[in-house]
ZAMARGU-4260 file (C-alpha; in steps of 0.2 Angstrom, whole numbers, plus 5000, padded with zeros to 4 digits):
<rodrens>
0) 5662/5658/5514 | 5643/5661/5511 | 5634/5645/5506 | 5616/5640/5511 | 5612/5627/5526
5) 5611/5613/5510 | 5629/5619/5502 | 5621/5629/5489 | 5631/5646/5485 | 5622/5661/5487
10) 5633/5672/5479 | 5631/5673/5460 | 5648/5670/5457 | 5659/5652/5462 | 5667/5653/5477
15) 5684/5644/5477 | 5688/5630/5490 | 5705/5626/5497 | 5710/5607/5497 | 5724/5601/5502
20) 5728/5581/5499 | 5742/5573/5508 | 5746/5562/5492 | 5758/5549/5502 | 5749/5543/5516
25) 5739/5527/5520 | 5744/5509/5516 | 5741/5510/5498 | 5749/5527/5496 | 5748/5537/5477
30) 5739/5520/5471 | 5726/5526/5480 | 5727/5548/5480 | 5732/5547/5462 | 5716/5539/5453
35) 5705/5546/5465 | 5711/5565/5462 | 5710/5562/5443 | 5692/5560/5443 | 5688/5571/5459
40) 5696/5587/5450 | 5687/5582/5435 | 5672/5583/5441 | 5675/5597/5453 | 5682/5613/5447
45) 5678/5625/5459 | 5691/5618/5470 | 5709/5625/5473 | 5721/5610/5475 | 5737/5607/5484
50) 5745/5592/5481 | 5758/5587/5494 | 5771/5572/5489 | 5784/5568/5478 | 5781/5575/5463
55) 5792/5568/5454 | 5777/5555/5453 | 5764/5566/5451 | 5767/5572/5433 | 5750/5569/5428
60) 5744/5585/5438 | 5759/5595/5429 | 5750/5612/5420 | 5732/5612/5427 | 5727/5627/5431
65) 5720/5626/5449 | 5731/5613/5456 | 5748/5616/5465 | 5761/5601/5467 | 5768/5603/5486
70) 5784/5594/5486 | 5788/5584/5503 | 5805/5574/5507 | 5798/5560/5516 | 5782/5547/5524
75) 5778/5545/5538 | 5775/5527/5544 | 5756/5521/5549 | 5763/5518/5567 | 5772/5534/5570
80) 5768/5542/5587 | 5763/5560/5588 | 5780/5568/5593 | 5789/5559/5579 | 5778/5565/5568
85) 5779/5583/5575 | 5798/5583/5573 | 5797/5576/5555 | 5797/5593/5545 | 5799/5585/5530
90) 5785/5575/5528 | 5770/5574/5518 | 5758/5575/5534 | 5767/5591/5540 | 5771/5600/5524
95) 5751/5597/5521 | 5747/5606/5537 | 5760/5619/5532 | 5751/5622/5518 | 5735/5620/5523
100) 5739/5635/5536 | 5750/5645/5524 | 5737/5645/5513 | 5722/5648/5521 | 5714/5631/5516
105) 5699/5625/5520 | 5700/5605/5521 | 5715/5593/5522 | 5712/5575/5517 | 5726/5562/5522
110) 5727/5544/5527 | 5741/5542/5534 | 5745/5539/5553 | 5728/5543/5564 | 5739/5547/5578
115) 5751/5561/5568 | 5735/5567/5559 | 5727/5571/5576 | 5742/5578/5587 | 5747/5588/5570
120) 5730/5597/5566 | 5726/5601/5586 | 5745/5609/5590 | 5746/5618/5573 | 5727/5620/5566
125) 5722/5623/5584 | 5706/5619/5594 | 5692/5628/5592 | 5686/5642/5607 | 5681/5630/5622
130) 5683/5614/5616 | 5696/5602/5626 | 5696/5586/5614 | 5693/5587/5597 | 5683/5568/5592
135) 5682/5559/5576 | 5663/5560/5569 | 5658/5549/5555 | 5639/5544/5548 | 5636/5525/5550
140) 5620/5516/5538 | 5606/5511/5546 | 5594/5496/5540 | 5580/5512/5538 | 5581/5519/5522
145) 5591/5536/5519 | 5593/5535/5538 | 5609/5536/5546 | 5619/5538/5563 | 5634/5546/5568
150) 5648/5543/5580 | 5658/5553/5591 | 5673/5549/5597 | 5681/5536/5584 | 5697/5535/5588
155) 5705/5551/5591 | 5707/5549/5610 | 5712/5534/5620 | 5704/5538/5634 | 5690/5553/5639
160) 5682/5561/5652 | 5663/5564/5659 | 5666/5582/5654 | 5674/5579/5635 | 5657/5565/5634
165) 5648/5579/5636 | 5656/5591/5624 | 5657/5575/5609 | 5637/5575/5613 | 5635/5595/5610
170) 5646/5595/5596 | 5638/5578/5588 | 5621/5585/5591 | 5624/5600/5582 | 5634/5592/5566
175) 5620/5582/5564 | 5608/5598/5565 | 5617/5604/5552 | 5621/5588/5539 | 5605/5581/5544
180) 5594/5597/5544 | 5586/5591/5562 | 5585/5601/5574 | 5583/5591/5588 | 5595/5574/5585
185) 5593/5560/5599 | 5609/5558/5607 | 5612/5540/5618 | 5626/5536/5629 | 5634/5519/5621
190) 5635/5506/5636 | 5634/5488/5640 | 5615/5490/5645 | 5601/5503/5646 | 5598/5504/5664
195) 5605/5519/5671 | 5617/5512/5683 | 5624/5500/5671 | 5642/5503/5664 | 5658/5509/5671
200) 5665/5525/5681 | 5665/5534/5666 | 5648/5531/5656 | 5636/5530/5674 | 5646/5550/5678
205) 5643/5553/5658 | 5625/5549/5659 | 5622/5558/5675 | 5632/5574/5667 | 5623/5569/5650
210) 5608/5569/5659 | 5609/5587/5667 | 5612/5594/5650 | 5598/5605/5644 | 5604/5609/5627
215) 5607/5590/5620 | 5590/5579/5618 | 5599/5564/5628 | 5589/5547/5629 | 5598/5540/5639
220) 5610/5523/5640 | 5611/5510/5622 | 5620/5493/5617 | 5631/5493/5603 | 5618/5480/5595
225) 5604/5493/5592 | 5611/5509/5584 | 5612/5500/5567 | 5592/5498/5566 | 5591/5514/5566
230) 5585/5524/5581 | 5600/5532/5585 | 5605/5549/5577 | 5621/5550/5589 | 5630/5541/5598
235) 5643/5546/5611 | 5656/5537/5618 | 5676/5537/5622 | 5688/5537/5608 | 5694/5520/5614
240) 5677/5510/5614 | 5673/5521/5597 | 5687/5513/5587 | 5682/5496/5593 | 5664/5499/5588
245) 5666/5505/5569 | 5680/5490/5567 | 5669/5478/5574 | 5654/5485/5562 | 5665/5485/5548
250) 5671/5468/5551 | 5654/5460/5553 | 5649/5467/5537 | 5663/5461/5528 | 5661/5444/5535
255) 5642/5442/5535 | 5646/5447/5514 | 5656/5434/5514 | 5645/5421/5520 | 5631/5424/5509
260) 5643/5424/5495 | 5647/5406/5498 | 5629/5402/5502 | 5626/5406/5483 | 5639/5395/5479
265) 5634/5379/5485 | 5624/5371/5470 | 5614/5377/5456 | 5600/5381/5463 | 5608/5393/5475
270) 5617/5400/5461 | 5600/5403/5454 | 5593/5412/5467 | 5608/5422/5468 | 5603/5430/5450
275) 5584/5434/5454 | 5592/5442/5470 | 5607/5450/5465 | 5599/5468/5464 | 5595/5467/5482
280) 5611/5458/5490 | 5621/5471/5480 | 5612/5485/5489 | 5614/5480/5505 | 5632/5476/5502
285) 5635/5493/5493 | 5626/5503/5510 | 5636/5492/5521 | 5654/5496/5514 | 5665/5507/5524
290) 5673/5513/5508 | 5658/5524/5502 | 5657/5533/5521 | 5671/5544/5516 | 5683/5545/5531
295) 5681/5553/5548 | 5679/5571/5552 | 5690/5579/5566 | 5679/5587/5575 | 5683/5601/5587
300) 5698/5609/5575 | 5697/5624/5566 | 5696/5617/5549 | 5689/5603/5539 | 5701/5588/5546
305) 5697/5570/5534 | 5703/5554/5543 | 5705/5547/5527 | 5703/5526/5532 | 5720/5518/5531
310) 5718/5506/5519 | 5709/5519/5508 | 5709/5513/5489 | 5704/5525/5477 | 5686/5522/5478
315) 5688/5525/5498 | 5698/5539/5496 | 5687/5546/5484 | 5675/5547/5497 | 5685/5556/5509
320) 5687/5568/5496 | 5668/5570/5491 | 5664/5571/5512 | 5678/5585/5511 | 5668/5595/5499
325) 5650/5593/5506 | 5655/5596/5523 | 5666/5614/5516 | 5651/5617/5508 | 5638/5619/5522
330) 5653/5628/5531 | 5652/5617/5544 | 5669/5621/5557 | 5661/5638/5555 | 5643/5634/5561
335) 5649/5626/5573 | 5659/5637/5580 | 5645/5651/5581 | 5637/5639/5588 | 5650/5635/5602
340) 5650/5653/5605
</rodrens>
């Protein structure tokens, strides 16, 4: 691949990208993969697609010229653990990896099981050189315009080390280098307080090991109530604390636009208001949404890996598709790994 820091190719001619989309996973399943691939290869033509499902149901994508239909027998369930999913052959989530690795391919998109997704990519696509545990990195919205945060791990791993801390805070550091174009992103060490002898076994030997780490601009410990105002470019934790931090974020918002919705409501004055402000709740609401941030990246893998969010509709998983692309196009599994090196 030969694209610029910013994703623009510097070849005179197109390069083509490799997608595959596992086209059955996730709750909502073709109701969400099938509208959002409609426009997404609409738009985006220098994109090679393989489509892996039924497709009998996917006759819409019959004849055009850069996509593939990728037949698979079964789906796997949201809940099925790793070595279930490793056995089933058959499915959607491990015919895409066979594809994916058959073909060279530069991204896979799915959201099906996280579990399956994870276990699957590390035994088949492989870790990169040096890396123990791959994490799932995502950009969170900040109150600061254009300004945003990214955490690693979100879920990939139930439990971590001091030592894989550390390697989410090398790795996080330098995909934020690259998305971000700066070059010296403050890391901090999410924990119940600041002080540096606060937390458990795990964040007060993270922070010392953190601390000791020359390469990384580490500021030491944060609370989950600060990153959000923006001040944070990333934040490490363990997957398990991770998971509960973006469902807790996403939950708030979700609630907190719920309740200024019915705030509007309650007589016509309210109401009112809610036209001369309209403009600005919508913004807020529009940053805040989890369905624009466009999954989660597995981080560590030798490939671009989207964690496509389970309940993805099609604007959601439209997302995951548009972070697939930009993140292909700054070549960033390969940056990284010279990086690494």
């Amino acid at each position: 691949m030969n694209y610029d820091l910013y994703g623009k190719i510097t070849h005179k001619w197109r390069v083509i990208m490799k997608f595959v989309i596992d086209m059955m996973g996730g709750d909502n399943g073709l109701k969400a993969t099938i509208p959002s691939m409609q426009e997404f290869i609409k738009k985006y033509s220098d994109v090679e697609y393989f489509l892996v499902g039924d497709i009998n149901k996917l006759s819409e994508f019959n004849n055009l010229k850069n996509v593939h239909l990728v037949a698979s027998e079964t789906v796997l369930p949201m809940d099925a653990d790793p070595l279930t999913a490793l056995k089933e052959t058959t499915s959607s989530l491990m015919i895409s990896i066979k594809t994916f690795l058959e073909n060279k391919c530069d991204a896979l998109i799915s959201a099906g099981s996280t579990g399956a997704l994870l276990s699957a990519s590390i035994f088949k696509i492989k870790r990169l050189p040096n890396i123990t545990r791959p994490c799932l990195i995502t950009s969170f919205p900040t109150v600061k315009s254009n300004k945003k945060f990214v955490v690693c791990d979100l879920g990939a791993n139930a439990a971590n080390t001091k030592e894989e801390l550390n390697q989410f805070a090398i790795m996080g550091s330098l995909y934020y280098s690259i998305i971000y174009d700066e070059k010296n992103p403050r890391v901090y060490l999410l924990n119940n307080g600041t002080e540096e002898e606060k937390g458990n076994d795990l964040t007060k030997e993270a922070h010392a090991l953190l601390s000791s780490n020359n390469s990384i601009n580490f500021k030491g410990n944060i609370e989950a109530r600060e990153p959000l105002f923006g001040d944070v470019d990333v934040l490490v934790t363990d997957g398990f604390t991770g998971n509960v931090f973006l469902k807790s974020v996403e939950g708030t918002a979700k609630a907190m636009s719920s309740m200024i919705k019915e705030a509007f409501k309650k007589n016509i004055f309210t109401m009112i208001g809610y036209l001369f402000s309209k403009s600005g709740i919508n913004g807020i609401k529009n940053k805040m949404d989890y369905k624009n941030v466009g999954g989660a990246l597995l981080l560590g893998v030798n490939g671009v890996v989207i964690k496509a969010h389970g309940s993805s509709d099609a604007r959601s998983f439209s997302s995951a598709l548009l972070n697939a692309y930009k993140l292909t196009k700054v070549d960033i599994v390969n940056k990284i790994k010279k990086e690494l090196e």
